[in-house]
N, C-alpha and C positions, 0 to 999 in steps of 0.2 A: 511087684511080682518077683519071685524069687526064681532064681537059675533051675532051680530042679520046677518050679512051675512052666519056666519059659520053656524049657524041654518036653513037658507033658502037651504042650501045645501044640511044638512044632511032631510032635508024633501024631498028637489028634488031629492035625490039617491034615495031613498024609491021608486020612481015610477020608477024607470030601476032596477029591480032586475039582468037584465044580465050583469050590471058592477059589483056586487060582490054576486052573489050568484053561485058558479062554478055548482048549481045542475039545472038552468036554461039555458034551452036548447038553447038560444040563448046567452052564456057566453062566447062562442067560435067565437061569429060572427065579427070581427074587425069592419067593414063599422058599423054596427049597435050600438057597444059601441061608435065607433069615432062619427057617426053622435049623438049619446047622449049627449056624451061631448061638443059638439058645442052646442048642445041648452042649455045644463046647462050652458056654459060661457057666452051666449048669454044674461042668463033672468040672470043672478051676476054679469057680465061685470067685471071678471078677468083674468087673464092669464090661459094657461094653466098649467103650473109648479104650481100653486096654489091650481088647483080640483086635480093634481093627487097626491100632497103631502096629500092633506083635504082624498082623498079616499082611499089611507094605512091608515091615521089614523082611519078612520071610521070604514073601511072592520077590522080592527085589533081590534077596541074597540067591533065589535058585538059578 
């Protein structure tokens, strides 16, 4: 993944606070994180194993 993909990433978490903010109410929803995760791979065109390594590292740098 390149630096300008890794950036396009940490901009598209920003709009799904329920993948890492555990105080949004919808943090707990699996179907609504899972369908997240597909549109974020959808609009990066990476693996999965790739956003969920990129979001420990995010969720842990905030």
């Amino acid at each position: 993944m390149t630096s300008i993909e890794e950036e396009r990433l940490l901009i598209d978490l920003k709009g799904y606070p329920h993948l890492y903010d555990k105080e949004c109410k919808d943090f707990r929803d699996v179907v609504k994180r899972n369908n997240s995760w597909k549109k974020i791979e959808q609009i990066l065109h990476a693996t999965d194993i790739e956003y969920i390594f990129k979001y420990f590292v995010y969720r842990h740098c905030m």
